[in-house]
C-alpha positions, -999 to +999 in steps of 0.1 A: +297-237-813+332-243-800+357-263-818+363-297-805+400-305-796+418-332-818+429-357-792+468-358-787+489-388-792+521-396-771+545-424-779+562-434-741+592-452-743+609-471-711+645-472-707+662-505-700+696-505-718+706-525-746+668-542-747+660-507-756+667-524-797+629-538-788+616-497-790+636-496-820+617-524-841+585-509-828+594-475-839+606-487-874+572-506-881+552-478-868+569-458-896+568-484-923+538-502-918+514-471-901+530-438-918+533-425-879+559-401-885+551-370-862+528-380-829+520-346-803+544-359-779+574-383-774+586-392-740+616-413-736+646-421-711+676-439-708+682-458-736+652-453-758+661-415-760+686-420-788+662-438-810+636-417-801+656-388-820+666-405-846+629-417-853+619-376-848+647-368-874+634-391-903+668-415-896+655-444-877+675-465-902+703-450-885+692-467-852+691-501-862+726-496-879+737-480-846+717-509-824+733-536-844+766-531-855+781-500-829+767-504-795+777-540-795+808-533-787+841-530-761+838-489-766+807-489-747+806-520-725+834-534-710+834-547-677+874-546-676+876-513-669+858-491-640+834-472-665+813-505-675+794-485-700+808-456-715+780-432-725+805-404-738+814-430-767+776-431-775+771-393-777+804-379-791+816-407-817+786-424-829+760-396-822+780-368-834+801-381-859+791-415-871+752-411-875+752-371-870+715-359-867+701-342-898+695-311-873+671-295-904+643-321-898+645-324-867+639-285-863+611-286-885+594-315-863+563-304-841+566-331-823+570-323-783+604-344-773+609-350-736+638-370-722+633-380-684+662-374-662+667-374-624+681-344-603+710-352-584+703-332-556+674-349-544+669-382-567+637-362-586+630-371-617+624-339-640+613-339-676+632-323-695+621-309-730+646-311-757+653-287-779+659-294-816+694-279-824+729-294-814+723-293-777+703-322-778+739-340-772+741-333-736+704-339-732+710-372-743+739-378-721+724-366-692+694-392-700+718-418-704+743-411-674+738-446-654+751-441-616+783-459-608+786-480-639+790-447-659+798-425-626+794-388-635+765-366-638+760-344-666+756-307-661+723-291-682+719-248-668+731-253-632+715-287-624+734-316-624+713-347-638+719-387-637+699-417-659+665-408-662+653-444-657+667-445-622+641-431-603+607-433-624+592-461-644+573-464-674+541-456-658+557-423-647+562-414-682+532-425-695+512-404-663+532-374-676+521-380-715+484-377-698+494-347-677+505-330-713+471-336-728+474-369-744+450-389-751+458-417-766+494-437-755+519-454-774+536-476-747+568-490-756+582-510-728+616-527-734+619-546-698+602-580-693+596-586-658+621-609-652+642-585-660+626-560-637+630-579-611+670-586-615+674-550-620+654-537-583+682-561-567+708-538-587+694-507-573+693-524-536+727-531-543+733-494-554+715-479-524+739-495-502+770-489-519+757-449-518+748-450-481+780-465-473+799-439-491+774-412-473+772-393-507+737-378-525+713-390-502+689-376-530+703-410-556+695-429-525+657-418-527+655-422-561+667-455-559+645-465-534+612-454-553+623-480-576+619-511-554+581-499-541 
């Protein structure tokens, strides 16, 4: 008689910036109050990929410290200067060297991490799977690196990748959780509607600013996958 199959479980996590804290209250209750410490399979993007490491590597304390009393800050958002949010603060100084990860649980973690990104050169979002050593960093910036208000790409083998929550949504993710094998979704979505709705006007605007300029048609696409 042939073995049954234990049913996988995946915890999908939207992006959505700053509201992103919301995934980090649900992943510290699912710890504290449910003992879920090591699902199959973890898909995140954007903003919820930090938290989503953090929650792999046993420090999701380190999150809400992070969420709370770092992020809110002039080193990452500033609309005075022409990099509104600067994601290389995020990564290098409070990643790195404020709340480094403890790199020896988060090797010995089963757990399948996946951080959505999208491909420059044609606005595809790929899924990338994230290894559990120090080059996680760049992973994590390329995940996080929002077109124009951040403005670079972030370079991962010879592909050049952008914010993984501009061309997919969370039904993306949670579609690729089922393609996996999972079974049974943990949906973390960190975007009301309304809020939805104010951001596919951004990404008009964006379209238009990146047609005029006549540069990656492929972030055009992307963007325009968004608004359907």
């Amino acid at each position: 008689m042939a073995k049954k199959k234990s049913r996988k479980l995946a915890i999908v996590m939207s992006g959505g910036g700053m509201r992103c804290v919301y995934g980090v209250g649900v992943l510290t209750a699912l710890i504290e109050e449910y003992g879920l410490i090591e699902p199959d399979i973890v898909i995140a993007s954007s903003g919820s990929a930090g938290g989503a490491a953090y929650y792999l590597s046993g420090q999701y304390r380190e999150t809400v410290s992070a969420w709370l009393s770092l992020l809110p800050s002039k080193k990452f958002i500033s609309f005075t200067r022409r990099r509104m949010l600067d994601v290389d603060y995020v990564v290098d100084e409070i990643f790195k060297k404020m709340h480094p990860f403890d790199f020896k649980k988060l090797a010995a973690s089963k757990t399948l991490l996946i951080f959505a990104a999208t491909r420059v050169k044609d606005g595809k979002t790929r899924y990338l799977k994230v290894p559990h050593d120090k080059r996680i960093y760049e992973y994590l910036r390329a995940t996080k690196a929002i077109p124009i208000v951040y403005g670079k790409s972030v370079t991962i083998g010879r592909t050049e990748y952008v914010d993984g929550d501009f061309g997919s949504d969370t039904e993306d993710l949670g579609r690729k959780a089922l393609s996996l094998g999972a079974r049974d979704l943990i949906v973390i979505e960190s975007s009301p509607l309304e809020f939805l709705k104010k951001e596919k006007r951004i990404v008009m605007n964006a379209v238009r600013l990146i047609e005029k300029l006549d540069r990656e048609p492929g972030m055009a696409r992307a963007a325009e996958r968004e608004l359907v």
